[in-house]
C-alpha positions as CSV (number, residue, x, y, z in Angstrom):
1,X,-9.7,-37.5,-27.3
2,X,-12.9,-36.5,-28.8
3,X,-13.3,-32.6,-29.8
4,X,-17.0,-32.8,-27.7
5,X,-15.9,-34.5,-25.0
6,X,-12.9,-32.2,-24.5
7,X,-15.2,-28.8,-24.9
8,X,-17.1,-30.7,-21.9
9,X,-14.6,-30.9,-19.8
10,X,-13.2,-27.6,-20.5
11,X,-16.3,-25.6,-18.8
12,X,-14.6,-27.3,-15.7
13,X,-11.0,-26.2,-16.4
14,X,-11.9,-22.7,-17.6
15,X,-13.3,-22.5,-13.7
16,X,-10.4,-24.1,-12.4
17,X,-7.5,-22.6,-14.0
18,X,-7.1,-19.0,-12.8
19,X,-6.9,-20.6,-8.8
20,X,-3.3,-22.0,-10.0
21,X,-2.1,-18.3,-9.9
22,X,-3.1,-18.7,-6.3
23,X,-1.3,-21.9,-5.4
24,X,1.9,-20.3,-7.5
25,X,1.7,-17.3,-5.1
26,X,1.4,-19.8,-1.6
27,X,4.1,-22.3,-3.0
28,X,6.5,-19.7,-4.2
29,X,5.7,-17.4,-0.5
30,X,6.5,-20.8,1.8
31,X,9.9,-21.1,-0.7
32,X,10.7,-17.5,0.2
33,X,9.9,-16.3,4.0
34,X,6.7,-18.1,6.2
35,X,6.8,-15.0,8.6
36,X,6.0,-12.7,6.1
37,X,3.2,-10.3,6.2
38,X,-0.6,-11.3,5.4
39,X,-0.9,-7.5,4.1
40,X,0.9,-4.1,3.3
41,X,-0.8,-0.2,4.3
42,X,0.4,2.4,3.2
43,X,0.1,6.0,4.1
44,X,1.3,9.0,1.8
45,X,1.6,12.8,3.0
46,X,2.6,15.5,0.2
47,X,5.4,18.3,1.1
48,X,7.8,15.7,2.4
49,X,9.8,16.5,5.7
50,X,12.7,18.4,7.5
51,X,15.7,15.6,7.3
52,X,18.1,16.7,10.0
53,X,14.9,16.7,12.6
54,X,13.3,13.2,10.8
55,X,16.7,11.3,10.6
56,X,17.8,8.9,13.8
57,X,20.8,10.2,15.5
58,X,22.8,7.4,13.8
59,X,22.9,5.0,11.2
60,X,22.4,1.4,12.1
61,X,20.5,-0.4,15.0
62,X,21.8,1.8,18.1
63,X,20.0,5.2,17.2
64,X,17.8,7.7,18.4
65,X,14.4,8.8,16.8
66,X,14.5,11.9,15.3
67,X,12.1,14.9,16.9
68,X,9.9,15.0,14.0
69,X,9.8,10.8,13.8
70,X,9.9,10.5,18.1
71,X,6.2,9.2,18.3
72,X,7.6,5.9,16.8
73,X,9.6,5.1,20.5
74,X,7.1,2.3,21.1
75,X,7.3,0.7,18.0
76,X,11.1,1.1,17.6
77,X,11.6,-2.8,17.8
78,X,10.0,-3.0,14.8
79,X,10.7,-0.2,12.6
80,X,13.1,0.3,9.6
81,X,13.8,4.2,9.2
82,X,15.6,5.3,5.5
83,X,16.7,9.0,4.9
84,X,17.8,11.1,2.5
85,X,17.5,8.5,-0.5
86,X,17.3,10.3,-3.9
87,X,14.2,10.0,-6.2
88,X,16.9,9.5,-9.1
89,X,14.3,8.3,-11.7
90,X,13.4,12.3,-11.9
91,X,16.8,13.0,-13.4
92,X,15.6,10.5,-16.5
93,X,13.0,13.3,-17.2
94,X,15.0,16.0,-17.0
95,X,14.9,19.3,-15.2
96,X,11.3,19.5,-15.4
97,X,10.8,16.9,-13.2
98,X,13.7,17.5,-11.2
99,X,12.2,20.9,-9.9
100,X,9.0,21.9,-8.7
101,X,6.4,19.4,-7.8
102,X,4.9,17.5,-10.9
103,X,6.1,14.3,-11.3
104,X,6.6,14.0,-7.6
105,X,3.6,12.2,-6.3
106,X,3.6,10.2,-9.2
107,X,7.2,8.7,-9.1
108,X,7.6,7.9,-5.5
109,X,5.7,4.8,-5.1
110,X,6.1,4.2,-8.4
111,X,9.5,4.0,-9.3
112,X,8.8,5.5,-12.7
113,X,7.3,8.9,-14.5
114,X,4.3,10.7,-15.4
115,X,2.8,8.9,-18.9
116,X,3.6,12.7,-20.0
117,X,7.3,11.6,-20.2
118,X,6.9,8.7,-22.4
119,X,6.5,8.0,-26.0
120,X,3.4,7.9,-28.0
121,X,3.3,3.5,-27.2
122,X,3.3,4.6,-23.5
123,X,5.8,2.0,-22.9
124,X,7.5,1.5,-19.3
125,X,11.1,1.7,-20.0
126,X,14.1,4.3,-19.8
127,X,14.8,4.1,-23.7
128,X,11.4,5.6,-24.1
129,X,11.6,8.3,-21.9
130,X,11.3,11.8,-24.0
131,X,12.8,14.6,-21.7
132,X,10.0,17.9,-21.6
133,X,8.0,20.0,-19.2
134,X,5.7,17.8,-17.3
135,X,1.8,18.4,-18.4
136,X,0.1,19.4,-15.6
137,X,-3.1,18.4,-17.7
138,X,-1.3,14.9,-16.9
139,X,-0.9,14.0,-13.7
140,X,-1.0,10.4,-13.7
141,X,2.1,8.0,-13.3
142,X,2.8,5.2,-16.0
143,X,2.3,1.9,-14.0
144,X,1.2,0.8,-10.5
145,X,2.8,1.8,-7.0
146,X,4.7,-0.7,-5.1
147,X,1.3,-1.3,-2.8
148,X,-0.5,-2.7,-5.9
149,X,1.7,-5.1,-6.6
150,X,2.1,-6.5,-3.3
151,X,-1.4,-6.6,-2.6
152,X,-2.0,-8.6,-5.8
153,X,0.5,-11.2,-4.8
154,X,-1.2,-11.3,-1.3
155,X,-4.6,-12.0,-2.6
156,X,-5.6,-15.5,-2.1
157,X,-9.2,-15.2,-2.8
158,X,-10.8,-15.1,0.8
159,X,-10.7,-10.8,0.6
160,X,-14.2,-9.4,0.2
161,X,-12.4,-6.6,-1.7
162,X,-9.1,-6.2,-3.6
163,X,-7.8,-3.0,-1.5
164,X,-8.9,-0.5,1.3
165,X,-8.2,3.1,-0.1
166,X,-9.3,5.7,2.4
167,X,-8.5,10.0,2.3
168,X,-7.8,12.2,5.1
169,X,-9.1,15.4,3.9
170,X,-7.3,18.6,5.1
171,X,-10.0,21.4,5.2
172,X,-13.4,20.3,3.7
173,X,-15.1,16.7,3.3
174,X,-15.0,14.9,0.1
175,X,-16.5,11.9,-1.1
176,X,-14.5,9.7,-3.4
177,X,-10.8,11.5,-4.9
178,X,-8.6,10.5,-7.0
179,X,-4.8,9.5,-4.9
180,X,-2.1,11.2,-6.6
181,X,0.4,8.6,-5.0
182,X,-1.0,5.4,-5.4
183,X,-2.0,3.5,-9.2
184,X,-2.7,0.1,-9.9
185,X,-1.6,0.9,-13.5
186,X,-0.5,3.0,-15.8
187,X,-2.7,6.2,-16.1
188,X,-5.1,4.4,-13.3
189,X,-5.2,5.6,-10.1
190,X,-6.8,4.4,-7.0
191,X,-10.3,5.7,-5.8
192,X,-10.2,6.8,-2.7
193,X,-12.7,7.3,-0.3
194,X,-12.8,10.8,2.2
195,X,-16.3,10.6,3.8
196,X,-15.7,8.1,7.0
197,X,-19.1,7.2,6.6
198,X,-19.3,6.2,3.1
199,X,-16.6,4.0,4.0
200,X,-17.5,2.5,7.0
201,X,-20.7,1.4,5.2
202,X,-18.9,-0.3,1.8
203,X,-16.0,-1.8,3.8
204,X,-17.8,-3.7,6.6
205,X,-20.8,-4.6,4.3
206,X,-19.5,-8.5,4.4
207,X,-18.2,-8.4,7.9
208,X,-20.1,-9.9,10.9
209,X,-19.6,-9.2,14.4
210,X,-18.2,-12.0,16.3
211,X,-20.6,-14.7,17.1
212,X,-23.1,-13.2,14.7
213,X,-24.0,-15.2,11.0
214,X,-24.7,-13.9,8.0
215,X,-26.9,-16.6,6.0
216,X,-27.0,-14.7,2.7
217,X,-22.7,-14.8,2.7
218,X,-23.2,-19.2,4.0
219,X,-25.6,-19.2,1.1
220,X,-23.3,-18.0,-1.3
221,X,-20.4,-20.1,0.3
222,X,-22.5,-23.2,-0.4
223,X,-22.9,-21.8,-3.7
224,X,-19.4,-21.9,-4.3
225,X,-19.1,-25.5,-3.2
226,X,-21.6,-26.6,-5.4
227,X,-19.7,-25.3,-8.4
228,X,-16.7,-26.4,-7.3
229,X,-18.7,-29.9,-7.2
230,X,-19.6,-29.8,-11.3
231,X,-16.0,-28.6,-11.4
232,X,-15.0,-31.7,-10.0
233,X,-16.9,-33.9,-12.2
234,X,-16.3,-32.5,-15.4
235,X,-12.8,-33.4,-14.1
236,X,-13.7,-37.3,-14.3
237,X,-15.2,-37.3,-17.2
238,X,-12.3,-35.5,-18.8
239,X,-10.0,-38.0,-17.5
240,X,-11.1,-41.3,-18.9
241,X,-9.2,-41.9,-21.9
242,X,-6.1,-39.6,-21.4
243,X,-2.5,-41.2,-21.0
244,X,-1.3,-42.0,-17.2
245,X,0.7,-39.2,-17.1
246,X,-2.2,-36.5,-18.0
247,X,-4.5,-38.0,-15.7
248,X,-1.5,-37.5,-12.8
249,X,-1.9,-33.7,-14.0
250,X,-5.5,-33.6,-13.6
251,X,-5.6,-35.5,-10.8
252,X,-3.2,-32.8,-9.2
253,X,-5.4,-30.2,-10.3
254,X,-8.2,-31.5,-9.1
255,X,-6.7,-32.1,-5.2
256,X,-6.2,-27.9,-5.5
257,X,-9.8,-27.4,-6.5
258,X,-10.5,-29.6,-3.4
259,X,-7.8,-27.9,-1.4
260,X,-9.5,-24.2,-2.2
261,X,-13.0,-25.8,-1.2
262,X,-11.8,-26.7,2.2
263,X,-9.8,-23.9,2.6
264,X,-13.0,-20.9,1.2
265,X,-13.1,-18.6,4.2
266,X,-16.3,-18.6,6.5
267,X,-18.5,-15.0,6.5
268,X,-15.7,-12.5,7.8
269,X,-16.0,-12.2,11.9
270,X,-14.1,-10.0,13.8
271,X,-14.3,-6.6,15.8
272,X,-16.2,-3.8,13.7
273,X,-15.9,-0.3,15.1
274,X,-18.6,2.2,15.6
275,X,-20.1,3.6,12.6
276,X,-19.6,7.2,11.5
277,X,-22.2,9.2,10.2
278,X,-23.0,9.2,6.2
279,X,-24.6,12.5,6.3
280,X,-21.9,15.5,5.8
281,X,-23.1,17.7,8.3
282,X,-22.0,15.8,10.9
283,X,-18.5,16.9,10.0
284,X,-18.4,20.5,9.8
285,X,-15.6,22.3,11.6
286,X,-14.0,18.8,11.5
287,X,-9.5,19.1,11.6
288,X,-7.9,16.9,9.4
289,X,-6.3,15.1,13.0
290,X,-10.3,14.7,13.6
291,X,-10.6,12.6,9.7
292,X,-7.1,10.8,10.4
293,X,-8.5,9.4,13.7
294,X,-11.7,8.0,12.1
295,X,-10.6,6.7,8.9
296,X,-7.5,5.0,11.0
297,X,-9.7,3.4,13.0
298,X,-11.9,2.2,9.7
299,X,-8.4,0.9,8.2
300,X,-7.1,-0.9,10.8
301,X,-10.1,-2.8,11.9
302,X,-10.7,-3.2,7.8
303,X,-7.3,-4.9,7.9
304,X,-7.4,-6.9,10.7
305,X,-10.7,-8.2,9.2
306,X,-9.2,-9.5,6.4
307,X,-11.5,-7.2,3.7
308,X,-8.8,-6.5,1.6
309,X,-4.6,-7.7,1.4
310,X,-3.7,-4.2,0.7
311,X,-4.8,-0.7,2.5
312,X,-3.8,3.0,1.6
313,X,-4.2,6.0,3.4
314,X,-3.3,9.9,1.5
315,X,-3.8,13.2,3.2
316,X,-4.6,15.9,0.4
317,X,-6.1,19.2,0.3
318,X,-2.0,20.4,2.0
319,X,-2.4,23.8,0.4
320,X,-4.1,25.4,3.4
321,X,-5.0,22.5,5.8
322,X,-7.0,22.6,9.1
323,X,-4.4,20.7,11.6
324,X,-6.7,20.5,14.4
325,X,-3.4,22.1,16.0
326,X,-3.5,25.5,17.6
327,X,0.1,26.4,17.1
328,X,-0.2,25.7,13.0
329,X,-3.5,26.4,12.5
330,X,-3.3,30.1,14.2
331,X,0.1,30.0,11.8
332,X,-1.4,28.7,8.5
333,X,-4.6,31.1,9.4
334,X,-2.4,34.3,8.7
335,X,-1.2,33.6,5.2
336,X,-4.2,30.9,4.1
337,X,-1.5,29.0,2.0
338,X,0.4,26.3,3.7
339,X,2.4,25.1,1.0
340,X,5.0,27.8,0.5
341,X,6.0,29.7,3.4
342,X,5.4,27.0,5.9
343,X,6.5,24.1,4.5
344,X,9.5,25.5,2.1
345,X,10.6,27.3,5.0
346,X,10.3,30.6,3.1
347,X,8.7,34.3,3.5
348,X,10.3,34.7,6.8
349,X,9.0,30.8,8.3
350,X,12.5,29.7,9.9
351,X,13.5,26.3,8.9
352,X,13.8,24.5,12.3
353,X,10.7,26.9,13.7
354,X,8.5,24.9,16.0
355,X,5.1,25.4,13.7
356,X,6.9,24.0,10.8
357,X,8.1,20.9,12.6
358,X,4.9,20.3,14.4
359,X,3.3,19.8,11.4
360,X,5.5,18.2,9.8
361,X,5.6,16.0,13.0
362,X,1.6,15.6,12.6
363,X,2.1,13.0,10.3
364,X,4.5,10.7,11.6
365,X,2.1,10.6,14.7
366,X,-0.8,9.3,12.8
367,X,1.5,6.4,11.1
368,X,2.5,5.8,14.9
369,X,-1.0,6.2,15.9
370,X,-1.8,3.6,12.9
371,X,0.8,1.2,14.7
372,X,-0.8,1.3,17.5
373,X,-5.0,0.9,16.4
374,X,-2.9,-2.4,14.7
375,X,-1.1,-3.3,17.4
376,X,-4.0,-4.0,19.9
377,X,-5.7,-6.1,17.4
378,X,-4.4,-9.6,18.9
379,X,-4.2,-12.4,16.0
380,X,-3.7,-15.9,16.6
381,X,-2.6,-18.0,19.7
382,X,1.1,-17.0,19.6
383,X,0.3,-13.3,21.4
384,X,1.1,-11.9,17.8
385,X,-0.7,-9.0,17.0
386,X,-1.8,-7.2,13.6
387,X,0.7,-5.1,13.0
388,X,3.3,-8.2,12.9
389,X,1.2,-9.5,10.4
390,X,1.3,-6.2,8.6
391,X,3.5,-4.2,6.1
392,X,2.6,-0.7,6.8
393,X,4.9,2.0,5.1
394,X,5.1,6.0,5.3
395,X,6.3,8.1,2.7
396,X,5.8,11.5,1.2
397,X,6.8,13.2,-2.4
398,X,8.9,15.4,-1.1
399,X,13.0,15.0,0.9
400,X,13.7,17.9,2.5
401,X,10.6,20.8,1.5
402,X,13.2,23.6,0.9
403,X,13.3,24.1,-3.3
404,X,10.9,21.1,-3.8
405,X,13.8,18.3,-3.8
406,X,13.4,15.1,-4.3
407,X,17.2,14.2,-3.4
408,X,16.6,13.0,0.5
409,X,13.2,11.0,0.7
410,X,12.2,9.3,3.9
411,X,10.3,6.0,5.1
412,X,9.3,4.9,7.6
413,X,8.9,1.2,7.2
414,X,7.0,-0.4,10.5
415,X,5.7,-4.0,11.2
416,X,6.2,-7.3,9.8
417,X,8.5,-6.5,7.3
418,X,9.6,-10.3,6.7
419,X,13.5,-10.8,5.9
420,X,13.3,-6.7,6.6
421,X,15.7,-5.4,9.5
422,X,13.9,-3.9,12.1
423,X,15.2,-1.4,15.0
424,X,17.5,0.3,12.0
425,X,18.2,3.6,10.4
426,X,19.7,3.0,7.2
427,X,21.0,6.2,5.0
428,X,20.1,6.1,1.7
429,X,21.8,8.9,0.0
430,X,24.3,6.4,-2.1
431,X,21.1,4.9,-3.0
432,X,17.9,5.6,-5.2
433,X,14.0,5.4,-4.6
434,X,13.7,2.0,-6.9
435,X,15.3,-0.2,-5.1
436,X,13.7,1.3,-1.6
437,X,10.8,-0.3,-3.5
438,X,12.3,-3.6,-4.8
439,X,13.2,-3.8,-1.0
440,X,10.0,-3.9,-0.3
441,X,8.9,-6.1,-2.4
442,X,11.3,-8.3,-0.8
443,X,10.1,-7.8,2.8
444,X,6.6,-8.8,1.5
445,X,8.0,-11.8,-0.2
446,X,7.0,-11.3,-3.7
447,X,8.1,-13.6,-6.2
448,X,7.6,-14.2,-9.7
449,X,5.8,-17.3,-11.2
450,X,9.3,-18.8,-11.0
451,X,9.4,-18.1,-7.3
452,X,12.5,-15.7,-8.1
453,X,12.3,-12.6,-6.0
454,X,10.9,-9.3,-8.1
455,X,13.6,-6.6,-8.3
456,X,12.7,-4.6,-11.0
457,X,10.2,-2.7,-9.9
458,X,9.3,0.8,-11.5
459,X,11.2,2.3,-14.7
460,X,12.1,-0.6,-17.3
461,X,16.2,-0.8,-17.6
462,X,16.5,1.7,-14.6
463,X,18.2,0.6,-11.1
464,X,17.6,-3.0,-10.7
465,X,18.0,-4.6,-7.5
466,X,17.3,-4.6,-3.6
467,X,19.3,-2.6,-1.1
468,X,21.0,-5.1,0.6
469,X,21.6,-3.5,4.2
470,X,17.6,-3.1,4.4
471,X,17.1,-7.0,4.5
472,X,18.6,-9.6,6.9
């Protein structure tokens, strides 16, 4: 083969290369599990819970919610509930990480430390772990949370965006902030985005009502086509002269170029909510229920849409919160500092006291209310709706608030949840946070290019491995 000739044909393969990764991910998701989900939410909450009131009233698949997790009755079909599971990657980092809370946000979507605790190279594994006080200067975990990665895999090039990240602000309204659970690498976290209307207007920018057009996005999609056409060419010219058995690769290659131009995705059309206000003003004396309604809303329909294979939700600004709830705000209003003597049951707040669990309750209700906005989003023929199509997960930093521990975490894991159980309370105190999240990797079935599952997620040489008992 001539040097020229192959430099011609390589404009077309430098185009068509990267959509193998895409084929890879389809090929090695049909090997694995059909049914599972098209996307993954997730929704994060600092301060963590009250175990014995969040825990089922048994282990297994005949239980009883909990009275802090009871909002999730009508979704209990298809629910998977872990308690009490240590975050045992802390204990790598030593006592400063152990207690208090830095470190905590980081780790638990993570599965591994602040960069703080690593070596000057930064690198991802247990051997380079240096035990020390966590820099508060720092606070930034050292690779991607468990969303990121399923969302990449996910991603099969008909997203108008790679991920919906939306806040719930607590007291006042923010524009974009910076998550303190969620990274999509090391020392990277996601954007996310408080003011409903600012996100309203960027995520439904390439949506269309149904039975509307957009001929801007079928003049792109033609423009697409057309360089998928010289893609195609390049291909045949490229192929005279190579032996039989390269032309039977290009000629494979080729039928994926064609298959991505029959399969490219029409302008987005579905059901687009009502859009909020952009102007700030319009959300004074707003609660934090009032933000969580609206930007639940925004994510679900976002979803449903298709605009992105991965969606996050985080409530920040817990320090001294507006509720929206009489019986905690008129509580909270008395000592303006939510975090200690509410939520670590201390300065006189009783541990099982009904403002502290109503609170604490708050959240679970949204991730129910979540459930819900997805649930009466019909897709397809087959009566199946958007949240069986959906991966949605809720965690927090925090087990049970007292001291700051991170020795009983909770999820609630809700959905399509592929080979997942569903309608089960599994208690994970013989277990660790990592393999929660190699778990879910599994539910979403992630694979590697090898179509082997991924199971080890988070700290490099540290707890390998799903949890058996949380798949079918």
């Amino acid at each position: 083969m001539r040097r020229r000739r192959f430099l011609q044909g390589a404009c077309g393969l430098s185009v068509g290369l990267p959509m193998l990764s895409r084929f890879a991910a389809e090929e090695a998701r049909a090997a694995g599990d059909p049914n599972g989900p098209r996307r993954v939410i997730t929704m994060a909450y600092p301060m963590g819970t009250h175990v014995p009131f969040f825990r089922p009233t048994a282990t297994g698949s005949d239980f009883d919610f909990g009275s802090i997790t009871t909002s999730m009755e009508p979704f209990k079909d298809r629910t998977l509930v872990v308690s009490s599971c240590p975050n045992a990657v802390l204990d790598v980092g030593g006592p400063g990480y152990v207690y208090g809370h830095p470190g905590k946000k980081e780790s638990v979507f993570t599965g591994t430390l602040m960069r703080h605790a690593f070596g000057a190279s930064g690198e991802n594994h247990i051997d380079n772990v240096v035990e020390q006080s966590p820099d508060g200067n720092q606070r930034t975990a050292n690779g991607p949370s468990v969303d990121h990665v399923i969302g990449e895999f996910l991603s099969d090039g008909s997203h108008l965006r790679p991920s919906v990240d939306l806040g719930v602000a607590g007291r006042q309204l923010a524009d974009s902030v910076d998550s303190e659970f969620f990274y999509e690498a090391s020392e990277n976290p996601v954007t996310l985005q408080a003011n409903p209307g600012l996100a309203f207007a960027s995520l439904f920018a390439g949506v269309m009502p149904d039975g509307e057009v957009d001929e801007s996005l079928l003049t792109l999609q033609r423009r697409r086509k057309s360089v998928l056409d010289a893609v195609r060419d390049s291909f045949v010219d490229l192929r005279q002269g190579l032996s039989s058995a390269d032309r039977a690769v290009l000629d494979d290659h080729a039928d994926k170029i064609r298959d991505i131009e029959l399969d490219m995705p029409p302008p987005l059309a579905c059901s687009i909510p009502g859009a909020p206000s952009e102007d700030a003003e319009a959300y004074t004396d707003w609660s934090m229920g009032d933000y969580a309604d609206i930007q639940i809303r925004l994510m679900a329909h976002a979803m449903a849409c298709g605009v992105a294979p991965v969606g996050r939700l985080e409530f920040f600004q817990q320090q001294n919160p507006f509720f929206g709830i009489p019986l905690v705000d008129d509580a909270v209003a008395t000592v303006q500092d939510w975090h200690h003597p509410v939520v670590h049951a201390s300065d006189g707040w009783a541990k099982d006291g009904e403002v502290r669990v109503t609170g604490l309750r708050f959240f679970v209700e949204k991730f129910a209310q979540l459930c819900a906005e997805l649930d009466a989003i019909v897709e397809g023929p087959d009566g199946q709706t958007a949240l069986d199509n959906s991966l949605c997960v809720l965690g927090s930093d925090l087990g049970e608030g007292d001291g700051h521990g991170a020795f009983d975490l909770c999820f609630l894991i809700a959905g399509g949840s592929g080979p997942g159980r569903r309608q089960y309370h599994f208690d994970g105190s013989g277990e660790n946070v990592n393999r929660v999240l190699n778990s879910l990797l599994q539910m979403a079935c992630v694979t590697d290019a090898g179509g082997a599952p991924l199971d080890e997620f988070g700290l490099g040489g540290f707890a390998p491995g799903a949890i058996p008992e949380l798949l079918t």
